[in-house]
Biopython code that builds the backbone (N, CA, C, O; Angstrom):
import numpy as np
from Bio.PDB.StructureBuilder import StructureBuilder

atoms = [
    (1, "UNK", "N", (0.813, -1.179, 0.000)),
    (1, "UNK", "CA", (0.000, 0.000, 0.000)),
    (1, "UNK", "C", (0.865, 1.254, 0.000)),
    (1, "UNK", "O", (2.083, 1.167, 0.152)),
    (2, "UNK", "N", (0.257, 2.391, -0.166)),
    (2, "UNK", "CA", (0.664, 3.592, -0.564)),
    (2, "UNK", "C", (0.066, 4.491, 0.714)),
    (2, "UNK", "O", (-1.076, 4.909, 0.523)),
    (3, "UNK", "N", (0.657, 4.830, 1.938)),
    (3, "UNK", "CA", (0.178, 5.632, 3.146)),
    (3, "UNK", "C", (0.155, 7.230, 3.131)),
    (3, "UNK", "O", (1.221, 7.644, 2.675)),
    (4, "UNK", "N", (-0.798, 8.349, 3.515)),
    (4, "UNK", "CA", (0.035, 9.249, 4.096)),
    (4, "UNK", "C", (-0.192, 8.773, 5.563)),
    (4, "UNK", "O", (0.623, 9.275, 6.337)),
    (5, "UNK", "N", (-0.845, 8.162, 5.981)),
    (5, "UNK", "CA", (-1.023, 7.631, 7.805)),
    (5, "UNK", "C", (-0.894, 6.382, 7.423)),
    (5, "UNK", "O", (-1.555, 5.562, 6.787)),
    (6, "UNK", "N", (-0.029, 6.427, 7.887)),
    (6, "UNK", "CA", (0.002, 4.580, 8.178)),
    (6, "UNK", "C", (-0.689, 3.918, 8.889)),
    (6, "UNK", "O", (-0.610, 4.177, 10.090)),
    (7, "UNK", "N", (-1.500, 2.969, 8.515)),
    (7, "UNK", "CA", (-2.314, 2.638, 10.066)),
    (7, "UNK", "C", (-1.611, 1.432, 10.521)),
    (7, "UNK", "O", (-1.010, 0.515, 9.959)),
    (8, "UNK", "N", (-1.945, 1.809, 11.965)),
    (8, "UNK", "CA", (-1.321, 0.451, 13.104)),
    (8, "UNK", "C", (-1.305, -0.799, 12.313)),
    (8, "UNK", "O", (-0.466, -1.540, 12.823)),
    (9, "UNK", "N", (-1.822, -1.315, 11.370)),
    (9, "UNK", "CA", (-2.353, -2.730, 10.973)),
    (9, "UNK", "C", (-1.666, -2.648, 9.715)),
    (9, "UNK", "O", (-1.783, -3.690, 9.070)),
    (10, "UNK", "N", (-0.734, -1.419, 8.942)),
    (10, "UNK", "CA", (-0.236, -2.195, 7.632)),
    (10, "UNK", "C", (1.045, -3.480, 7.994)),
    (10, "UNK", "O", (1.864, -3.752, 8.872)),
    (11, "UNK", "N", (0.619, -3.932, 6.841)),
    (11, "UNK", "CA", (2.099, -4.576, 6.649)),
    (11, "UNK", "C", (2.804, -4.735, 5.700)),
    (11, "UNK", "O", (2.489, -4.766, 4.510)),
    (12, "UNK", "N", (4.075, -4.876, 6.315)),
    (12, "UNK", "CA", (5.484, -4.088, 5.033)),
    (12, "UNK", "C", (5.508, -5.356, 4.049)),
    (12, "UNK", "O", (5.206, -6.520, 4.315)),
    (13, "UNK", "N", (6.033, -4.705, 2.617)),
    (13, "UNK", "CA", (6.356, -3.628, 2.436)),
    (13, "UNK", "C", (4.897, -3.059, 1.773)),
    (13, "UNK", "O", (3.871, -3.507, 1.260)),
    (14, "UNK", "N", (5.689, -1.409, 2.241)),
    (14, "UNK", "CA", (4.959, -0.309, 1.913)),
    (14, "UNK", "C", (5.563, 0.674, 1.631)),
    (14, "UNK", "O", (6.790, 0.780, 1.632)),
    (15, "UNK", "N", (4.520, 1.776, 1.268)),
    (15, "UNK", "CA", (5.265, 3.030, 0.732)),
    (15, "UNK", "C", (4.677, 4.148, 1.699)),
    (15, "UNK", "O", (3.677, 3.684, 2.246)),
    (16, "UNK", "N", (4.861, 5.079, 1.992)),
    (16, "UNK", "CA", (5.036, 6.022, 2.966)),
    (16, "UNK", "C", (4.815, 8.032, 2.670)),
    (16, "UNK", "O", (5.788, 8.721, 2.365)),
    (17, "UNK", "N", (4.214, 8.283, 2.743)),
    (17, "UNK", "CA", (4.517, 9.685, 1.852)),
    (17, "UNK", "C", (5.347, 10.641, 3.173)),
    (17, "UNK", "O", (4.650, 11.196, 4.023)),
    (18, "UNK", "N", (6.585, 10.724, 3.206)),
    (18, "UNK", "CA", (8.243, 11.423, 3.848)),
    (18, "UNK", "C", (7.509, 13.185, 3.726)),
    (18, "UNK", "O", (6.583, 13.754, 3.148)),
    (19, "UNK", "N", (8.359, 13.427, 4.452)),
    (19, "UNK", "CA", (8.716, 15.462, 3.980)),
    (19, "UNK", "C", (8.516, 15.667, 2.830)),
    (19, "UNK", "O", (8.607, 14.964, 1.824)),
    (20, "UNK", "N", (8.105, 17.143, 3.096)),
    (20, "UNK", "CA", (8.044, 17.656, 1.805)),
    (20, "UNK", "C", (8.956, 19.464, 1.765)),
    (20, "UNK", "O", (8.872, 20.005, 2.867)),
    (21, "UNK", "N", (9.361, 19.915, 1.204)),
    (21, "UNK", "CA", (9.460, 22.091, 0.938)),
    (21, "UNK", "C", (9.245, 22.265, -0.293)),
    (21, "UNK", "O", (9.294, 21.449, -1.213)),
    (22, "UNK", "N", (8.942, 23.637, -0.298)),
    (22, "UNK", "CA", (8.701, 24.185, -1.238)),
    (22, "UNK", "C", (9.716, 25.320, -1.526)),
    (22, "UNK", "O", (10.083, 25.876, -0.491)),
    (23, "UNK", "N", (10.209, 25.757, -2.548)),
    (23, "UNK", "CA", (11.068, 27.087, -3.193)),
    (23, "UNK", "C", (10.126, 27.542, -4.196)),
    (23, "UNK", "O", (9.522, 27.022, -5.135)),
    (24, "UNK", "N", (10.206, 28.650, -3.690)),
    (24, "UNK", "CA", (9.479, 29.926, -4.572)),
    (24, "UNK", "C", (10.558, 29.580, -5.697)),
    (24, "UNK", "O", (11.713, 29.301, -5.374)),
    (25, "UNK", "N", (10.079, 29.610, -7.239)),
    (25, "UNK", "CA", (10.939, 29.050, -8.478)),
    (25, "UNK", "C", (10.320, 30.200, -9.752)),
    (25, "UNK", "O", (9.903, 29.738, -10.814)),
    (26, "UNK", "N", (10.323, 31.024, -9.607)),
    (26, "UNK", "CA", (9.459, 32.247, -10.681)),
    (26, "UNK", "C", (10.262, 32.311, -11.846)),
    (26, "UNK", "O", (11.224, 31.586, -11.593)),
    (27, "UNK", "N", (10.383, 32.730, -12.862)),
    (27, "UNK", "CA", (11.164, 32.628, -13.498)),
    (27, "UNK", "C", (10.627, 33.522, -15.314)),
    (27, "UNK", "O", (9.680, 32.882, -15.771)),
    (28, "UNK", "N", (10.947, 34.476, -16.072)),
    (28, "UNK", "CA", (9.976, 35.318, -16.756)),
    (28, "UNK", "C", (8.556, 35.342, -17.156)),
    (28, "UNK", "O", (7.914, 35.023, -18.157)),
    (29, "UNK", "N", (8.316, 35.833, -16.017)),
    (29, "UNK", "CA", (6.950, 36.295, -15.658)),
    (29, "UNK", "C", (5.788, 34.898, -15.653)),
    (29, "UNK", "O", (4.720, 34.718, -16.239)),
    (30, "UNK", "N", (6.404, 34.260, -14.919)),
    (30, "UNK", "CA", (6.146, 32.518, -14.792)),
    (30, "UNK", "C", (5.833, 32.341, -12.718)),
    (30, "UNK", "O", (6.749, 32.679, -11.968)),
    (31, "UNK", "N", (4.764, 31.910, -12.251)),
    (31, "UNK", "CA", (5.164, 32.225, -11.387)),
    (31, "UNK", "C", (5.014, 30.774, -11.376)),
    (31, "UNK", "O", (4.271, 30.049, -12.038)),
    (32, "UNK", "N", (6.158, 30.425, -10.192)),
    (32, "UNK", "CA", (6.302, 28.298, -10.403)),
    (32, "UNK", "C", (7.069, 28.555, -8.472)),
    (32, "UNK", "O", (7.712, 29.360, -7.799)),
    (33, "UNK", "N", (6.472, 27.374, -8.401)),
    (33, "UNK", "CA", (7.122, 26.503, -7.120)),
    (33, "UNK", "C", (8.173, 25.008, -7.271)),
    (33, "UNK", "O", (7.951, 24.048, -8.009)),
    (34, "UNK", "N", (9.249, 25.180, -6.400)),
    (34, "UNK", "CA", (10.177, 23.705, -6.585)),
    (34, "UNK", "C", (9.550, 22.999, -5.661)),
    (34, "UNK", "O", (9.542, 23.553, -4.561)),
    (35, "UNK", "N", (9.075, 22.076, -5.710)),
    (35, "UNK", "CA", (8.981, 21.163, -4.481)),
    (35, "UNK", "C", (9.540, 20.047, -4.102)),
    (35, "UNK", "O", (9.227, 19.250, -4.986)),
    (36, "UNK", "N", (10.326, 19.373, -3.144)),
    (36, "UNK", "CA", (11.161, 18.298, -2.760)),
    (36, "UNK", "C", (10.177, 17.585, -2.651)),
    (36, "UNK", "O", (9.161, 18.067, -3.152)),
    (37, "UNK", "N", (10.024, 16.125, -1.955)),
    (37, "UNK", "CA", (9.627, 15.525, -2.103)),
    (37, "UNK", "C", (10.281, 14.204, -1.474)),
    (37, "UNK", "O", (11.239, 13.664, -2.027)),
    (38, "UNK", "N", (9.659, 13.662, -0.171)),
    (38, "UNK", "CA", (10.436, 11.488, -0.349)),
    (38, "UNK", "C", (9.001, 10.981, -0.336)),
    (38, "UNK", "O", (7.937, 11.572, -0.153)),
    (39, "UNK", "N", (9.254, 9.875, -0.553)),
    (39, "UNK", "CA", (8.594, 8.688, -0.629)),
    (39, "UNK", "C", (9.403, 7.925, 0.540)),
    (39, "UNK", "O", (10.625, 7.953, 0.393)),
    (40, "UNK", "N", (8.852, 7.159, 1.827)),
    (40, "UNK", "CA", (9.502, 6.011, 2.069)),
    (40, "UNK", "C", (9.127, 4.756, 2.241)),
    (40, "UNK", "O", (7.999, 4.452, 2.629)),
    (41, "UNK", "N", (10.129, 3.844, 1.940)),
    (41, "UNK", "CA", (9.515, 2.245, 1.834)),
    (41, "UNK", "C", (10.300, 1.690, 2.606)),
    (41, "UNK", "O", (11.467, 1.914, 2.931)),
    (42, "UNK", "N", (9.552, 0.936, 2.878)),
    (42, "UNK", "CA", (9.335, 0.005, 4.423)),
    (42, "UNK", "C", (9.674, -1.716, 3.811)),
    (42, "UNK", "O", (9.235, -2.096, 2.726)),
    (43, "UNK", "N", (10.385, -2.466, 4.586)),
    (43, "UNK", "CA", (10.438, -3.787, 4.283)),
    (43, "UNK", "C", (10.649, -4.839, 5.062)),
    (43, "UNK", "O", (11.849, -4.633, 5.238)),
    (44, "UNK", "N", (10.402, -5.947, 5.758)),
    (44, "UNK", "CA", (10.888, -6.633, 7.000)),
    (44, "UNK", "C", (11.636, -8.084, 5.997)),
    (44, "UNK", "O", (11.995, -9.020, 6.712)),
    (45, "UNK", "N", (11.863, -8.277, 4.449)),
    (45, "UNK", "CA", (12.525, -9.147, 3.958)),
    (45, "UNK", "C", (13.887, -8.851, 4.125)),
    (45, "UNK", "O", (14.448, -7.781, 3.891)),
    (46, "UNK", "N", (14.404, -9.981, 4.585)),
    (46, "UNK", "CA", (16.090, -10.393, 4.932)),
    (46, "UNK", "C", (16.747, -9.827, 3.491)),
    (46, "UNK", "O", (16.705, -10.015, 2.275)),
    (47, "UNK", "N", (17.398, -8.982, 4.538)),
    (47, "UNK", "CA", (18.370, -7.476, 3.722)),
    (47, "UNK", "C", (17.702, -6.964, 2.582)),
    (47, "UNK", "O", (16.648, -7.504, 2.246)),
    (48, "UNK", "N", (18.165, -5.975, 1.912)),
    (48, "UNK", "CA", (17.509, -4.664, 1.658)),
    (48, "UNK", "C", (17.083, -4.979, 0.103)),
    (48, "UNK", "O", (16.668, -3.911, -0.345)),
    (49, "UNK", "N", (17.003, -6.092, -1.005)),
    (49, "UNK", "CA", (16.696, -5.710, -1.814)),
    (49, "UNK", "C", (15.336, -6.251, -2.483)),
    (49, "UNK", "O", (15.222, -6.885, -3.532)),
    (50, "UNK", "N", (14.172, -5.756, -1.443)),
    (50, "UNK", "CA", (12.992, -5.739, -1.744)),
    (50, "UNK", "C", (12.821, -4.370, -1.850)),
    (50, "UNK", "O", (12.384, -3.917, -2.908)),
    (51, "UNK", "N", (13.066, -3.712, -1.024)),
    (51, "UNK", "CA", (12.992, -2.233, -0.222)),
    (51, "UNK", "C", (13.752, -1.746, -1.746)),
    (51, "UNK", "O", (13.212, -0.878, -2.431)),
    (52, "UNK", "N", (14.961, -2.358, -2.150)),
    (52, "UNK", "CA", (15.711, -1.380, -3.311)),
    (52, "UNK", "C", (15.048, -1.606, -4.664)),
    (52, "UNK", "O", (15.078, -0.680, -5.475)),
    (53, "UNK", "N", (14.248, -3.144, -5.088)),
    (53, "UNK", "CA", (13.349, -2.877, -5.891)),
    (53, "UNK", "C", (12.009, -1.943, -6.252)),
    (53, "UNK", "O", (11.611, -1.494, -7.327)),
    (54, "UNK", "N", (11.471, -1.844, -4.853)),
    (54, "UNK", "CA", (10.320, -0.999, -4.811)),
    (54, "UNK", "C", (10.526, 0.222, -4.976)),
    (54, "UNK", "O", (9.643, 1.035, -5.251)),
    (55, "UNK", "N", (12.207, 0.581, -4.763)),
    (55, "UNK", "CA", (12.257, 1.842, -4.544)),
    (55, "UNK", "C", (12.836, 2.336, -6.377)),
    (55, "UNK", "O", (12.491, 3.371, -6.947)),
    (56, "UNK", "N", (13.587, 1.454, -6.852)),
    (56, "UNK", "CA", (13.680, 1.373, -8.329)),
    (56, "UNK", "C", (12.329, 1.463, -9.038)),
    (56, "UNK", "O", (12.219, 2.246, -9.982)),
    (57, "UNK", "N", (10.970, 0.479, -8.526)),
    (57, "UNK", "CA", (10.054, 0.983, -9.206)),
    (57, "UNK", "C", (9.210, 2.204, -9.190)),
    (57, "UNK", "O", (8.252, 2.569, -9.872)),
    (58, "UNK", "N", (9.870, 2.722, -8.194)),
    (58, "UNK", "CA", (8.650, 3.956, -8.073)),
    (58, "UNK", "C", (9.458, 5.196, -8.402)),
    (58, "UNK", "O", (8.902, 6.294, -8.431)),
    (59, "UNK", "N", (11.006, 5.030, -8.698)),
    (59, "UNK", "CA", (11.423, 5.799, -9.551)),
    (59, "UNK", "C", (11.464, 6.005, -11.364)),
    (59, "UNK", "O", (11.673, 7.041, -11.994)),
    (60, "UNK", "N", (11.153, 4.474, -11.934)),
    (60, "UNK", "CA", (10.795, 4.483, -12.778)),
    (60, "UNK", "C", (9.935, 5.174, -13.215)),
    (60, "UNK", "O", (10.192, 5.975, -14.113)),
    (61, "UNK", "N", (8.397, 5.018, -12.574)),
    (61, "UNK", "CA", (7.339, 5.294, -12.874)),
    (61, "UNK", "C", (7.093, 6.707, -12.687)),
    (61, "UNK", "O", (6.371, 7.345, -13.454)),
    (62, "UNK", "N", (7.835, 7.344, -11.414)),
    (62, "UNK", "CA", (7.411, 8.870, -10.987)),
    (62, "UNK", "C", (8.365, 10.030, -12.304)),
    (62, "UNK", "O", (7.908, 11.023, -12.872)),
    (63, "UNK", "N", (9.648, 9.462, -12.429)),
    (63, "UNK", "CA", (11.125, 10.127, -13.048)),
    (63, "UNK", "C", (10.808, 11.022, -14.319)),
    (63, "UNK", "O", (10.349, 10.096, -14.987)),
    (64, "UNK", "N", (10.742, 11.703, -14.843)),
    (64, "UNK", "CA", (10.018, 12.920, -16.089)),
    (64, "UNK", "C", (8.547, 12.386, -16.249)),
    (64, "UNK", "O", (8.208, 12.439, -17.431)),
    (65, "UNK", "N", (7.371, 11.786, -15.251)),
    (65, "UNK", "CA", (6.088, 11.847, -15.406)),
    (65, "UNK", "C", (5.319, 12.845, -15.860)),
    (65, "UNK", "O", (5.482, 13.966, -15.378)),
    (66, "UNK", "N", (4.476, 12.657, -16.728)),
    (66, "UNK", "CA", (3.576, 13.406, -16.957)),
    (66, "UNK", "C", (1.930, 13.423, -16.151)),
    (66, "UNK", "O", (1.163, 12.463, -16.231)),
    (67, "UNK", "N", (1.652, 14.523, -15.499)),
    (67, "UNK", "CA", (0.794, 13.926, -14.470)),
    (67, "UNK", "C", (0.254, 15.491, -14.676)),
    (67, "UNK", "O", (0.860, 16.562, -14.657)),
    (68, "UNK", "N", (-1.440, 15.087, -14.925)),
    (68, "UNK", "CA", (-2.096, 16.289, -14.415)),
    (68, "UNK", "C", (-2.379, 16.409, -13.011)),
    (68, "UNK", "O", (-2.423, 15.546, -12.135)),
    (69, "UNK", "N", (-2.593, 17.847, -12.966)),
    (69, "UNK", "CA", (-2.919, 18.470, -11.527)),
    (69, "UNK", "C", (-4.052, 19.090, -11.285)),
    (69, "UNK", "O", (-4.577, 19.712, -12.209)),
    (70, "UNK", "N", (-4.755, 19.045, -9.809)),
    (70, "UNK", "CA", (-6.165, 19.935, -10.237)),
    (70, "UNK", "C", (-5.763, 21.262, -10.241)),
    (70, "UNK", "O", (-6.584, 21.887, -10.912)),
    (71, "UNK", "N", (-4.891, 21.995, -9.814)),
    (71, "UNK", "CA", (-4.306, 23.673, -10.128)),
    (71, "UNK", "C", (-3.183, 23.209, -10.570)),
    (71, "UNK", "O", (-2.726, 22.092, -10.325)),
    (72, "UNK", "N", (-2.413, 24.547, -11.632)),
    (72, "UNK", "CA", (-1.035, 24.435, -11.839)),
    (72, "UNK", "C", (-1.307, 23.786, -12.679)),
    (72, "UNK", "O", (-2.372, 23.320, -13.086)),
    (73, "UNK", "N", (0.304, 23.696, -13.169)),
    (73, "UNK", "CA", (1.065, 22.380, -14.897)),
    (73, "UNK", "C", (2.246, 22.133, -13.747)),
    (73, "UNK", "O", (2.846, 22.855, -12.951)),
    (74, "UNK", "N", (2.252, 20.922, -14.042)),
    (74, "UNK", "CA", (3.712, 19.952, -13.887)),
    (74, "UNK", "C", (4.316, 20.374, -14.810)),
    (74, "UNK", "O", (4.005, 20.139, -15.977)),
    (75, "UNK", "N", (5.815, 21.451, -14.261)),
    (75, "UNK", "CA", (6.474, 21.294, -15.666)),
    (75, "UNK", "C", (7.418, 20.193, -15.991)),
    (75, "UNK", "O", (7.836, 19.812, -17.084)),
    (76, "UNK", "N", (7.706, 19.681, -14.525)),
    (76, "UNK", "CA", (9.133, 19.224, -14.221)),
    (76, "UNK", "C", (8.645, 18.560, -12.649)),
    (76, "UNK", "O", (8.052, 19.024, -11.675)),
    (77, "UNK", "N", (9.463, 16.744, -13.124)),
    (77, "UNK", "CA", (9.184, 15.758, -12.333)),
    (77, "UNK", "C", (10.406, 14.526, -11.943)),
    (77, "UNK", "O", (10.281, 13.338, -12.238)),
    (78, "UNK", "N", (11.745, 15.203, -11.123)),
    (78, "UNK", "CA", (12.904, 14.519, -11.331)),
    (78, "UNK", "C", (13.437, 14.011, -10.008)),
    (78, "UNK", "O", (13.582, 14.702, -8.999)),
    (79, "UNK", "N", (13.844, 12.100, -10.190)),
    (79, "UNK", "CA", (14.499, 11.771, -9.084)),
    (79, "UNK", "C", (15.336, 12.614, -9.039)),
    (79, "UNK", "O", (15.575, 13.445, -9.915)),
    (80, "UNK", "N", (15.937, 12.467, -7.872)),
    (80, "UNK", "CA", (17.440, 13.692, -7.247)),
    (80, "UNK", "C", (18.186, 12.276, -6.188)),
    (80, "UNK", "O", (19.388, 12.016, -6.143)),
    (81, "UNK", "N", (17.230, 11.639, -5.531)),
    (81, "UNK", "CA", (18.278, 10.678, -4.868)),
    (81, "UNK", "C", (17.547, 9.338, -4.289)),
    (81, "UNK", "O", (16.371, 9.384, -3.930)),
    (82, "UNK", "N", (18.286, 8.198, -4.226)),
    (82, "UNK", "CA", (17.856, 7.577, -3.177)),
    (82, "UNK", "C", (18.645, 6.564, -2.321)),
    (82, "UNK", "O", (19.613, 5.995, -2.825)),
    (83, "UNK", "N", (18.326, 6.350, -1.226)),
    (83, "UNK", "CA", (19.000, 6.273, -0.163)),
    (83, "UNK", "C", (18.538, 4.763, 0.459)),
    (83, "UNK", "O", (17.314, 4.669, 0.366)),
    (84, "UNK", "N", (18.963, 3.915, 0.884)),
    (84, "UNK", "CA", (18.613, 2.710, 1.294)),
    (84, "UNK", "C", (19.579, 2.385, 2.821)),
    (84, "UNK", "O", (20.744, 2.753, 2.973)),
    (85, "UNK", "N", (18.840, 1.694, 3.741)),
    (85, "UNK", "CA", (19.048, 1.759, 5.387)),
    (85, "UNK", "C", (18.354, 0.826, 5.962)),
    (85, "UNK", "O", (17.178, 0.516, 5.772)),
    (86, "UNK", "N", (19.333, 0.271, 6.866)),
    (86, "UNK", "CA", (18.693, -0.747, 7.871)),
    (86, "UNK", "C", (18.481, 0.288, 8.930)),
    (86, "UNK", "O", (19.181, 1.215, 9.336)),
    (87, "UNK", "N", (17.055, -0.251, 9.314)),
    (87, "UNK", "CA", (16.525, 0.383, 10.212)),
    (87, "UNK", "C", (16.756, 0.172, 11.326)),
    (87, "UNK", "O", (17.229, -0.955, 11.470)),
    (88, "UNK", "N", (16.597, 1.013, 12.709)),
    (88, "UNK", "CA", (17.188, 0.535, 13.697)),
    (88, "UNK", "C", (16.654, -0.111, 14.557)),
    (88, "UNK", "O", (16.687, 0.251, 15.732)),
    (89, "UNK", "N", (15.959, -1.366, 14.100)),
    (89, "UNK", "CA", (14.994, -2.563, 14.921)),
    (89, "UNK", "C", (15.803, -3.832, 14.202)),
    (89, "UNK", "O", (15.391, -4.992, 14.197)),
    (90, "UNK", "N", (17.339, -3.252, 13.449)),
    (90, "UNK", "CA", (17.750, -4.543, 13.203)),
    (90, "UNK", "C", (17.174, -5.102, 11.551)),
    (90, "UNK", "O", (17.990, -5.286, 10.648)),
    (91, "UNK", "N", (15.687, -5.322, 11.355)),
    (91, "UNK", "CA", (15.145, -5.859, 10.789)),
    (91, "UNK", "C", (14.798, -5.295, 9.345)),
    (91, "UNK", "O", (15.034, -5.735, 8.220)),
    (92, "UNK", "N", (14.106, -4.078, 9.833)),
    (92, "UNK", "CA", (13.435, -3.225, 8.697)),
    (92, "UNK", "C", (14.546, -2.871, 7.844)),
    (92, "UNK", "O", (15.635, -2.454, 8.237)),
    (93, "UNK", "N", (14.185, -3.071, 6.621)),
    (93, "UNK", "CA", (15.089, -2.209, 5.284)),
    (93, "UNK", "C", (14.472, -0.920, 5.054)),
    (93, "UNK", "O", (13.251, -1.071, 5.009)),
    (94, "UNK", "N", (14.782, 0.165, 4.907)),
    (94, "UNK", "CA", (14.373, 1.478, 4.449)),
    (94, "UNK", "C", (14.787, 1.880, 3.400)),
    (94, "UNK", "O", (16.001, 1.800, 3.215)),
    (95, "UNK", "N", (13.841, 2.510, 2.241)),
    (95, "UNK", "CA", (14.724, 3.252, 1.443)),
    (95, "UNK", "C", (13.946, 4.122, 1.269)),
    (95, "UNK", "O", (12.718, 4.057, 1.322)),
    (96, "UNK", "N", (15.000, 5.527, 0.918)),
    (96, "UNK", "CA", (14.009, 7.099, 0.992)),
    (96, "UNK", "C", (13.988, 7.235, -0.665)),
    (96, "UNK", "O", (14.943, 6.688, -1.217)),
    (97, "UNK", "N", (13.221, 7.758, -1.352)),
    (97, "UNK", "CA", (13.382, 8.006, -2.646)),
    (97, "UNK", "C", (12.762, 9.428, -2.934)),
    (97, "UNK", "O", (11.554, 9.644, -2.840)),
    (98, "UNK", "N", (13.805, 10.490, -3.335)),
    (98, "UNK", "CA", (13.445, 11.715, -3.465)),
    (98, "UNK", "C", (13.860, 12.570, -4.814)),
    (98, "UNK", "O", (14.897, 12.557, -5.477)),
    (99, "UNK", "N", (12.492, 13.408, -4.972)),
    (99, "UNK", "CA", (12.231, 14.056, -6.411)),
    (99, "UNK", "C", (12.097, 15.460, -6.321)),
    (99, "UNK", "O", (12.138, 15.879, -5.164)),
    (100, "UNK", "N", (11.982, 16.117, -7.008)),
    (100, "UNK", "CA", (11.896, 17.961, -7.384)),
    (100, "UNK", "C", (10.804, 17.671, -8.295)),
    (100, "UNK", "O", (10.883, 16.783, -9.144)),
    (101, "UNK", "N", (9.886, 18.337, -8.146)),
    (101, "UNK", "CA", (8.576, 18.568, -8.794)),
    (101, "UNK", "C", (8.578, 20.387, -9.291)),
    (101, "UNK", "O", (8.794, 21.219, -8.410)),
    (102, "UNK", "N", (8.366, 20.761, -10.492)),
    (102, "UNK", "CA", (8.696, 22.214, -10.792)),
    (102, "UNK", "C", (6.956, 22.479, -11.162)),
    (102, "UNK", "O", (6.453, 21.912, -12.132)),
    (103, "UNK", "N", (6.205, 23.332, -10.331)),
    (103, "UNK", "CA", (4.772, 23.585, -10.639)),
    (103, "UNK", "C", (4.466, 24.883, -10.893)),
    (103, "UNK", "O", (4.497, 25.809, -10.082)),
    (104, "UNK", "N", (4.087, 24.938, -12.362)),
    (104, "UNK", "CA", (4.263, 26.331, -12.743)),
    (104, "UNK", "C", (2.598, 26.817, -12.058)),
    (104, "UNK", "O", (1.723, 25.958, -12.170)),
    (105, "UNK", "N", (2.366, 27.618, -11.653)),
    (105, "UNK", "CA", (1.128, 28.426, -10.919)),
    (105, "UNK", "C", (0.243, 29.244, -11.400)),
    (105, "UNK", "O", (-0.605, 29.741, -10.658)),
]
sb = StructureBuilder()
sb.init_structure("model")
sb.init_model(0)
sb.init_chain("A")
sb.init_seg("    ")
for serial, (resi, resn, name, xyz) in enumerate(atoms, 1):
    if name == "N":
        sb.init_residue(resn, " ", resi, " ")
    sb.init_atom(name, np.array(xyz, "f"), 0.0, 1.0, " ", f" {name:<3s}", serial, name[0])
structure = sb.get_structure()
């Protein structure tokens, strides 16, 4: 599943909706916002590469997307990083996967 609340009862793996900012991004006579962006995924399979597939697929799918919005144009939709971690219960695999979203206004 795909959370912004996780409820007490999911189970991994899952995906997570992380932090977010925004940068004022204006640019001739354009008025646009940058926005960061993670995703995180959750995994309790022995070592990390469930957690690094899921996190490969949802960079696939998100990486120059074309996606309408109900306000605004997507101009611009780009991984920037991702990061993979044993969590500190030992068990859990983590991986953060983070994008720049450019929303012209």
């Amino acid at each position: 599943g795909v959370y912004d609340r996780v409820p007490a009862a999911a189970v991994k793996p899952y995906i997570s909706l992380g932090g977010a900012w925004e940068i004022q991004a204006d640019a001739d006579c354009i008025e646009a916002m940058e926005i960061w962006f993670r995703l995180d995924i959750w995994s309790e399979k022995i070592g990390a590469p469930e957690a690094r597939r899921i996190a490969h697929r949802v960079r696939t799918i998100l990486h120059d997307a074309e996606i309408d919005l109900p306000e605004g144009a997507l101009a611009m939709l780009e991984h920037r990083r991702t990061d993979t971690m044993r969590d500190a219960d030992g068990v859990t695999s983590h991986a953060v996967v983070e994008f720049t979203a450019t929303i012209e206004l």
